[in-house]
VOLUM-399450 format. One record per residue: residue number from 1; residue in one letter; x, y, z of N, C-alpha, C in turn. Coordinates in nm, 2 decimals. Example, Ala and Ser with C-alpha at 12.3 -4.5 7.8 and 13.67 -1.06 7.14 Angstrom:
+-----+------+--------+--------+--------+--------+--------+--------+--------+--------+--------+
: pos : code :    n_x :    n_y :    n_z :   ca_x :   ca_y :   ca_z :    c_x :    c_y :    c_z :
+-----+------+--------+--------+--------+--------+--------+--------+--------+--------+--------+
:   1 :    A :   1.32 :  -0.57 :   0.78 :   1.23 :  -0.45 :   0.78 :   1.32 :  -0.33 :   0.78 :
:   2 :    S :   1.28 :  -0.22 :   0.71 :   1.37 :  -0.11 :   0.71 :   1.29 :   0.00 :   0.79 :
+-----+------+--------+--------+--------+--------+--------+--------+--------+--------+--------+
***
This chain:
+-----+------+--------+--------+--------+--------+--------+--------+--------+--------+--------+
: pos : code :    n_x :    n_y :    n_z :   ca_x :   ca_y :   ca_z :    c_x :    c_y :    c_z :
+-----+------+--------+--------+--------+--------+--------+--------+--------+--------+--------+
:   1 :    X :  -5.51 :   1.06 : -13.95 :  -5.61 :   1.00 : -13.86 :  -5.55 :   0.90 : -13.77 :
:   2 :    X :  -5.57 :   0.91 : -13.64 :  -5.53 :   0.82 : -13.53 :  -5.64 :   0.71 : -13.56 :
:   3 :    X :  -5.55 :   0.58 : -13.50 :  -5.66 :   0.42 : -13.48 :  -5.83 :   0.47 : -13.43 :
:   4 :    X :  -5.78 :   0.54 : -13.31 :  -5.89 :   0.58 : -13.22 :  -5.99 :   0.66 : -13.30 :
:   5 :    X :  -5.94 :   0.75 : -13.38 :  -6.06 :   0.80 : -13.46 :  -6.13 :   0.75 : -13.52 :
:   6 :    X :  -6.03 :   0.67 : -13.62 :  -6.08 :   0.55 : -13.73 :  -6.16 :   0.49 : -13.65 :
:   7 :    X :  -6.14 :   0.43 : -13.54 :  -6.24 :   0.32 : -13.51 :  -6.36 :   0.38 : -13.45 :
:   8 :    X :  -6.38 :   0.53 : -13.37 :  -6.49 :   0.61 : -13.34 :  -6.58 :   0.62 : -13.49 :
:   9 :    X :  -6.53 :   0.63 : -13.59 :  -6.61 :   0.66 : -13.68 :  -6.63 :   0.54 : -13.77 :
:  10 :    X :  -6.57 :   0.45 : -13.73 :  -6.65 :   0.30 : -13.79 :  -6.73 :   0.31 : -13.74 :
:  11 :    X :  -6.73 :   0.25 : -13.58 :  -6.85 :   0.22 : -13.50 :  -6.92 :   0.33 : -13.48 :
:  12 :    X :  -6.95 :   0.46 : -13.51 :  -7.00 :   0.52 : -13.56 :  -7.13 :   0.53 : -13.69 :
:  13 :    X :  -7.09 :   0.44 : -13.78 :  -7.13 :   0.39 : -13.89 :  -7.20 :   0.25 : -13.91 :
:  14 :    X :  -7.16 :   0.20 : -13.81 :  -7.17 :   0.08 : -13.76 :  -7.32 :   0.11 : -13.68 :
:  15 :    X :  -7.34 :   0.16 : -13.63 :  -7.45 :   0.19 : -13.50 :  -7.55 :   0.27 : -13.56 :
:  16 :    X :  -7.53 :   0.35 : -13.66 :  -7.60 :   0.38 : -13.76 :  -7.69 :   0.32 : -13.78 :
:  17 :    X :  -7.59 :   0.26 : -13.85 :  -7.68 :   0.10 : -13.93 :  -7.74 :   0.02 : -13.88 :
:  18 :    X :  -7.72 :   0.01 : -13.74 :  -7.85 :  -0.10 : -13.68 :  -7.91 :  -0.04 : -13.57 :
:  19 :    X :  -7.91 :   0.15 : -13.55 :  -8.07 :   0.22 : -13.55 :  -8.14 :   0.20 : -13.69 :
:  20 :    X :  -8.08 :   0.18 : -13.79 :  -8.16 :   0.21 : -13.93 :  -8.27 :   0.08 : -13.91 :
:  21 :    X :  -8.19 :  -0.02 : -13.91 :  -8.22 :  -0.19 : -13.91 :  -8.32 :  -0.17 : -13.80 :
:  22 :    X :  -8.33 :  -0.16 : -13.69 :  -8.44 :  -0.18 : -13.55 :  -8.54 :  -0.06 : -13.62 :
:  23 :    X :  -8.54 :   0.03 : -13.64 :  -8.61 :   0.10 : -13.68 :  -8.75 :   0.08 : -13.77 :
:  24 :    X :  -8.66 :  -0.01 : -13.87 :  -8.72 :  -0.06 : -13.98 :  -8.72 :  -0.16 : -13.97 :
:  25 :    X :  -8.70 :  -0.27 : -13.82 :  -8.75 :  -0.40 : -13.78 :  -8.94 :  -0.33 : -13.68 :
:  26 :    X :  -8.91 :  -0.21 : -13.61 :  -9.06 :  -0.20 : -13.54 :  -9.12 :  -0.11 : -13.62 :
:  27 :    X :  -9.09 :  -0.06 : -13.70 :  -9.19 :   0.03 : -13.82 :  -9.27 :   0.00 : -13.92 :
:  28 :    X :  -9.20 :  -0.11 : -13.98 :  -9.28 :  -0.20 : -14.11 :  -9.38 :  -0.24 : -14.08 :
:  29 :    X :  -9.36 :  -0.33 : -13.97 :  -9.52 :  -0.43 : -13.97 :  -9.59 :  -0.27 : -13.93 :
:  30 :    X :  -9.59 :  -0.23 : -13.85 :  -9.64 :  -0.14 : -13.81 :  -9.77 :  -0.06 : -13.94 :
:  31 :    X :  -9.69 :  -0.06 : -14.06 :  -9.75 :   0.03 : -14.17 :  -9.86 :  -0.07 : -14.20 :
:  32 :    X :  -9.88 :  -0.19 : -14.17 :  -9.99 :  -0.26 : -14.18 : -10.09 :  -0.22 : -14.15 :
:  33 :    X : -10.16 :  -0.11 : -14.04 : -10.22 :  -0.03 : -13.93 : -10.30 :   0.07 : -14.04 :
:  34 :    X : -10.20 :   0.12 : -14.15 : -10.21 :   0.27 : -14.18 : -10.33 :   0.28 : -14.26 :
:  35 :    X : -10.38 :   0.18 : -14.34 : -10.47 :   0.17 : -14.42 : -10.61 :   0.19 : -14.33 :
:  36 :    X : -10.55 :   0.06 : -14.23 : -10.76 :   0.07 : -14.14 : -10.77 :   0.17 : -14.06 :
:  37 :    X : -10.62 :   0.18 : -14.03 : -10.68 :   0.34 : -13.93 : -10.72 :   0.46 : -14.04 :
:  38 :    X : -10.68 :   0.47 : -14.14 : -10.73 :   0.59 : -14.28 : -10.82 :   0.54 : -14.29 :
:  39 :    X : -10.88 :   0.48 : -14.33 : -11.03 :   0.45 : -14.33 : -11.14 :   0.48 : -14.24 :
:  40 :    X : -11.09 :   0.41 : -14.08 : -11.11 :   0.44 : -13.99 : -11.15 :   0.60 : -13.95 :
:  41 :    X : -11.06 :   0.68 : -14.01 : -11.02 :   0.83 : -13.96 : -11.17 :   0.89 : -14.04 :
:  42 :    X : -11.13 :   0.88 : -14.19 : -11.22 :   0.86 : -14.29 : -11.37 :   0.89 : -14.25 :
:  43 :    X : -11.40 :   0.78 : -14.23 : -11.56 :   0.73 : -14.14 : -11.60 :   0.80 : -14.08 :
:  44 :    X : -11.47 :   0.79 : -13.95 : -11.56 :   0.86 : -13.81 : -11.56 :   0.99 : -13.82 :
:  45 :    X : -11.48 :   1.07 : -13.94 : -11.52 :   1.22 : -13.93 : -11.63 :   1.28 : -14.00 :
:  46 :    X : -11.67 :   1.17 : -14.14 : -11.81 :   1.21 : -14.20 : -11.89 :   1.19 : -14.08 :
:  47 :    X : -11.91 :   1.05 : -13.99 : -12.02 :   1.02 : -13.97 : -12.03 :   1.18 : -13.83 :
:  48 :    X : -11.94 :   1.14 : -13.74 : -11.93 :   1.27 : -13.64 : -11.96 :   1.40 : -13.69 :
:  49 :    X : -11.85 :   1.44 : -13.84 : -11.93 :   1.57 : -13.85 : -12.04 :   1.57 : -13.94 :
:  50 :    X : -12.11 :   1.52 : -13.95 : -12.31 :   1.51 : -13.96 : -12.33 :   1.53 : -13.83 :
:  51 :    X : -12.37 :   1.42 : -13.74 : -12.39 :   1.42 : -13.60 : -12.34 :   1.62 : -13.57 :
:  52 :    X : -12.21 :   1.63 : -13.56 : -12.22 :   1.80 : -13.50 : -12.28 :   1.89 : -13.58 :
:  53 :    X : -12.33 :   1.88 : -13.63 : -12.36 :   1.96 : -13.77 : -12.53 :   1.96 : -13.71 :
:  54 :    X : -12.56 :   1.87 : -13.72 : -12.74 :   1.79 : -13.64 : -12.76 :   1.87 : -13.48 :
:  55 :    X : -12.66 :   1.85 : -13.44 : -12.66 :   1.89 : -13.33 : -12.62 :   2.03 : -13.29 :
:  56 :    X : -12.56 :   2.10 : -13.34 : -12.51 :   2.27 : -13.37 : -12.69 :   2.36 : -13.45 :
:  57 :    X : -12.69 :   2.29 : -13.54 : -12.81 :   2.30 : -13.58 : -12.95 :   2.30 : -13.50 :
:  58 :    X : -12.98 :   2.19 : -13.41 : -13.03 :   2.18 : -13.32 : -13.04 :   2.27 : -13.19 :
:  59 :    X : -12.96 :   2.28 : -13.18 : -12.90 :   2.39 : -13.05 : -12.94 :   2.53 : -13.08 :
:  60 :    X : -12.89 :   2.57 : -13.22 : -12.96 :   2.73 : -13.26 : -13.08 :   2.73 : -13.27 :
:  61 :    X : -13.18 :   2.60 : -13.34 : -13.28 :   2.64 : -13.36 : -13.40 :   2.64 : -13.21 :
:  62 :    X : -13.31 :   2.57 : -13.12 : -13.30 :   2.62 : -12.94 : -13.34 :   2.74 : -12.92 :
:  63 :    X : -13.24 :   2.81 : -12.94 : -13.16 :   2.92 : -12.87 : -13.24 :   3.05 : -12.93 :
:  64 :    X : -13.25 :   3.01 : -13.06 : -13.32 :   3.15 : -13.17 : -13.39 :   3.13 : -13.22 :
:  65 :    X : -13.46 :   2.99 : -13.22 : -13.58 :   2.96 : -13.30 : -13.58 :   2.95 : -13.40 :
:  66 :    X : -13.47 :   2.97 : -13.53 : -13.48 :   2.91 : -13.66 : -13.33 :   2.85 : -13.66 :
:  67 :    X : -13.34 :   2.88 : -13.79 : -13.15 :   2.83 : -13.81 : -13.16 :   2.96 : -13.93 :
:  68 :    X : -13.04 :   2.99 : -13.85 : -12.99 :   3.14 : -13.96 : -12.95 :   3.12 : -14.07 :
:  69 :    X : -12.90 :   3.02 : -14.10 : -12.84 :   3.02 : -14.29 : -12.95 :   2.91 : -14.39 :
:  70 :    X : -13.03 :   2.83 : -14.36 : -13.18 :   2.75 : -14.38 : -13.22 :   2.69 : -14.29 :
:  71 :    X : -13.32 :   2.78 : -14.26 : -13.42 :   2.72 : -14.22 : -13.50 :   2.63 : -14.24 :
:  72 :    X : -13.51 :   2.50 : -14.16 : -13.59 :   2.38 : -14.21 : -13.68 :   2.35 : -14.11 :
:  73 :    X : -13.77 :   2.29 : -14.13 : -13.89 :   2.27 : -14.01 : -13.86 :   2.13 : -13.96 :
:  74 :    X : -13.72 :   2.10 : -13.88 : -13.66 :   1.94 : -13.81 : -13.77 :   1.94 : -13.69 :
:  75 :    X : -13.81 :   2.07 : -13.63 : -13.83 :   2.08 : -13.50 : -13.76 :   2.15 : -13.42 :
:  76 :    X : -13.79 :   2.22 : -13.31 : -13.71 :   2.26 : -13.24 : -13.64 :   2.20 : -13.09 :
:  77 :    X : -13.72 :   2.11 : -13.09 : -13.66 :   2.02 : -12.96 : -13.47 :   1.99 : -13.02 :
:  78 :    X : -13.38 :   2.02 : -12.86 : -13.23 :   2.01 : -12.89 : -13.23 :   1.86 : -12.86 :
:  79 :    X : -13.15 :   1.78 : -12.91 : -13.11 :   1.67 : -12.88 : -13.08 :   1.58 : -12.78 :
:  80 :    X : -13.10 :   1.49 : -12.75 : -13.05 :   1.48 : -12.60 : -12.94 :   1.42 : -12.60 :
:  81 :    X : -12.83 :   1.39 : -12.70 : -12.74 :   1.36 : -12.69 : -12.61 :   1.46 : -12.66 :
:  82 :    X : -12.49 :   1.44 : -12.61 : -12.40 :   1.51 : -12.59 : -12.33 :   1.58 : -12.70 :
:  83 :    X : -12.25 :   1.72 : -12.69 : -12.18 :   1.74 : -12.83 : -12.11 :   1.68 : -12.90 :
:  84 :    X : -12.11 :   1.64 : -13.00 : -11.98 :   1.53 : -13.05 : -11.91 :   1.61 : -13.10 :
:  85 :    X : -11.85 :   1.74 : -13.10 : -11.77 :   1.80 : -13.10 : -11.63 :   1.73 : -13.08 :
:  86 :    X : -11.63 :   1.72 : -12.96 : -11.53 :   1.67 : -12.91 : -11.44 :   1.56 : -12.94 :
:  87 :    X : -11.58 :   1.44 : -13.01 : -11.49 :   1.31 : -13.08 : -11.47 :   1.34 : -13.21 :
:  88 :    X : -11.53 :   1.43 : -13.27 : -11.50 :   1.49 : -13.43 : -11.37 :   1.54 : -13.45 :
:  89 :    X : -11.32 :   1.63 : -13.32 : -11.19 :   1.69 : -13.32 : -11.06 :   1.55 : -13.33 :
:  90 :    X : -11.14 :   1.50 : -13.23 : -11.04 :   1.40 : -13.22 : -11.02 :   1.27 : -13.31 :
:  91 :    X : -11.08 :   1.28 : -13.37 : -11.09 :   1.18 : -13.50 : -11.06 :   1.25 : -13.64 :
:  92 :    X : -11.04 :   1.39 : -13.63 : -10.94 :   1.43 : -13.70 : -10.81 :   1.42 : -13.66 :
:  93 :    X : -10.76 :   1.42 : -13.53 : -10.60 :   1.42 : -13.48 : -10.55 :   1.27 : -13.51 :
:  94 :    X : -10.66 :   1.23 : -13.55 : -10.61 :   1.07 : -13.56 : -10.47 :   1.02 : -13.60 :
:  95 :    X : -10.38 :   0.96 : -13.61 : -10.24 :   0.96 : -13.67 : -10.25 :   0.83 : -13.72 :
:  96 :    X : -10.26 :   0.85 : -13.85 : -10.24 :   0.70 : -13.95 : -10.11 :   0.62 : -13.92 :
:  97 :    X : -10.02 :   0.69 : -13.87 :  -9.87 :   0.63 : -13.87 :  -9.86 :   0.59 : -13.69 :
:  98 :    X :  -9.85 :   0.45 : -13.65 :  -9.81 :   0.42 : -13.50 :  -9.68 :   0.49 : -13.46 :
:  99 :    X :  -9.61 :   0.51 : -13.55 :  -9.42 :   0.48 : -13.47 :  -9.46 :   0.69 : -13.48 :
: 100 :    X :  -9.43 :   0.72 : -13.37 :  -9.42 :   0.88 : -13.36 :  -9.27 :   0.88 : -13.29 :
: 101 :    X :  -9.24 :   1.02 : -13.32 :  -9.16 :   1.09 : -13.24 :  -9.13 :   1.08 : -13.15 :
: 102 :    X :  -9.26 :   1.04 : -13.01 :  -9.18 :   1.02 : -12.88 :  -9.16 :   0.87 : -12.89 :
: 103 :    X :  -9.18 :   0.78 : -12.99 :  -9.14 :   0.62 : -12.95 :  -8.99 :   0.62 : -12.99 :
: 104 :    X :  -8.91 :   0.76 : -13.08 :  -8.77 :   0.69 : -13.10 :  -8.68 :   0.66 : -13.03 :
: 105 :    X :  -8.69 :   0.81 : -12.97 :  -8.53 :   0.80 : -12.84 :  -8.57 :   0.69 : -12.78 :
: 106 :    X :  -8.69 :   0.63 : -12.69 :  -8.67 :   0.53 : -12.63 :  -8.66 :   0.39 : -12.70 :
: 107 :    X :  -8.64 :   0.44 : -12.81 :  -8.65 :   0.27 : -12.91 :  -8.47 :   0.26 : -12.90 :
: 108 :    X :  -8.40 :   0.36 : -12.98 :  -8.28 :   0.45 : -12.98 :  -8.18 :   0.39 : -12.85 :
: 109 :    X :  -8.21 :   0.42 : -12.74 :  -8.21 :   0.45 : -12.64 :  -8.15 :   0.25 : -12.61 :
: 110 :    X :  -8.25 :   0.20 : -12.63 :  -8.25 :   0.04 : -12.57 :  -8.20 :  -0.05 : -12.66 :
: 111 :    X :  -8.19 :   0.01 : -12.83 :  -8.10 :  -0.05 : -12.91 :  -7.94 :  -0.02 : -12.90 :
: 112 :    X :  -7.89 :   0.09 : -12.83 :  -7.79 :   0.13 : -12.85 :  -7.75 :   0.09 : -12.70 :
: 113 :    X :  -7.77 :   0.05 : -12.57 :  -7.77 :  -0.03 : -12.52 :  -7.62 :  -0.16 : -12.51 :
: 114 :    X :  -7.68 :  -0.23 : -12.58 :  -7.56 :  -0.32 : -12.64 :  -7.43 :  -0.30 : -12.69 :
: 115 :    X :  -7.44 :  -0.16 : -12.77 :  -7.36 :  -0.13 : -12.81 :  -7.26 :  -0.05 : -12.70 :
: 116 :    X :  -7.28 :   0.01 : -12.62 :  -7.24 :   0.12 : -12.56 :  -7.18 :   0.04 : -12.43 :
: 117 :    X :  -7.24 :  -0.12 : -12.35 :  -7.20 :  -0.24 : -12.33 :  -7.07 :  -0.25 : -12.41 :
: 118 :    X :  -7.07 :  -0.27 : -12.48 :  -6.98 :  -0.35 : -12.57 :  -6.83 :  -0.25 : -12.64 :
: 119 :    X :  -6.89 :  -0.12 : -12.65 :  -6.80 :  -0.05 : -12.68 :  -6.72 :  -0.02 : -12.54 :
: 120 :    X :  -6.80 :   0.01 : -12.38 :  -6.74 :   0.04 : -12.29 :  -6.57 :  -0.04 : -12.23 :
: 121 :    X :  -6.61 :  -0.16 : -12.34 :  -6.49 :  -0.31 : -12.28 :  -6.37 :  -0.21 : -12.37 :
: 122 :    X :  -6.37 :  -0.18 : -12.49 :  -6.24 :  -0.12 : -12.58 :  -6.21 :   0.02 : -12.54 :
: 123 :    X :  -6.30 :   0.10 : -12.52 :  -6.25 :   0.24 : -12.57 :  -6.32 :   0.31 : -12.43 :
: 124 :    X :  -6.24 :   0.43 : -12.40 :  -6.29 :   0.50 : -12.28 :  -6.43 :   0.52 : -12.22 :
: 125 :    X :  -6.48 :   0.52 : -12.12 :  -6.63 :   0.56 : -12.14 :  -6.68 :   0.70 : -12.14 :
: 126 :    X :  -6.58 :   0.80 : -12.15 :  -6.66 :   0.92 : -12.21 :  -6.69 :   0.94 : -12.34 :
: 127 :    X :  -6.57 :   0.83 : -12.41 :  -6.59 :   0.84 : -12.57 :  -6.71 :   0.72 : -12.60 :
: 128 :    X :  -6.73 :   0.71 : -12.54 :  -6.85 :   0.55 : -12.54 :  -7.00 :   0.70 : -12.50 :
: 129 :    X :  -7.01 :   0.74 : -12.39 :  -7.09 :   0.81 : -12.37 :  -7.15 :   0.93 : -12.49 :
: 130 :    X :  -6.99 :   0.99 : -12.50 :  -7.02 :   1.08 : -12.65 :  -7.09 :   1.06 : -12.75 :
: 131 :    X :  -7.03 :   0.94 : -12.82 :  -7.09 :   0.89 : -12.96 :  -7.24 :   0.85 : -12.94 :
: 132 :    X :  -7.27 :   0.79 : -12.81 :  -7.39 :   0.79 : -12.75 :  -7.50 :   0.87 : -12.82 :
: 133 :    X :  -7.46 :   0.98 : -12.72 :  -7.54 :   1.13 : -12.74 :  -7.54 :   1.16 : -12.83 :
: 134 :    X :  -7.41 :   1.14 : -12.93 :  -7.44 :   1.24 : -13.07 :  -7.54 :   1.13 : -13.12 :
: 135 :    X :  -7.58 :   1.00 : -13.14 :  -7.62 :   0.95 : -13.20 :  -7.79 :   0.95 : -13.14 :
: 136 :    X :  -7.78 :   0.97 : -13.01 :  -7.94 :   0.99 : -12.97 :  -8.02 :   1.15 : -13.00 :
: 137 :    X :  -7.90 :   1.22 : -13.02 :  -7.95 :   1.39 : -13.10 :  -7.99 :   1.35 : -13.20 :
: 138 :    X :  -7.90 :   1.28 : -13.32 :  -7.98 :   1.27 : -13.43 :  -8.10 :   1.25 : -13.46 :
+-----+------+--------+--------+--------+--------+--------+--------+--------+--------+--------+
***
């Protein structure tokens, strides 16, 4: 092994280690979120799917004048509220976790920054560029 390799695969290892560290500097607090938004998630999908359920229900006994699987005597007037379909769906997509997929590369991206600064001063910049990229693929 040439110096130049050795030292591509230090700092290699080196840059690793402090994506790991930023990573797990904006992720942690973060997990503090995960509980009230589960709960949150929780809630809004019992209370919403009642609400669609009232309102689906509503709508057929509209449309056909009973309700095809029990029939109950609610009335047939439909509701005047809007479908909540739509916030039901979406209160299941809910994501308990903040840090997603598209926040890494740009997290990635502005931590490695410094480095790629700093590696540019020693070592060529295609091999500055390279380790770059393989490290923003990962």
């Amino acid at each position: 092994m040439t110096f130049r390799t050795t030292l591509e695969l230090r700092s290699g290892y080196i840059i690793t280690g402090w994506l790991v560290i930023v990573f797990a500097f904006f992720a942690f607090p973060l997990l503090a979120f995960s509980k009230p938004l589960s709960e949150l998630k929780e809630k809004s999908a019992q209370v919403l799917g009642a609400q669609a359920t009232r309102y689906h229900r509503a709508a057929e006994r509209a449309l056909i004048g009973r309700n095809l699987a029990a029939n109950d005597a609610a009335g047939t007037a439909a509701p005047a509220v809007a479908d909540p379909s739509a916030q039901f769906a979406a209160s299941r997509k809910l994501s308990i976790f903040l840090m997603s997929r598209s926040a890494i590369a740009p997290l990635a991206g502005a931590a490695l920054v410094p480095f790629a600064i700093a590696g540019a001063t020693k070592l060529p910049y295609k091999e500055v560029f390279s380790l770059v990229k393989k490290l923003l693929v990962l």
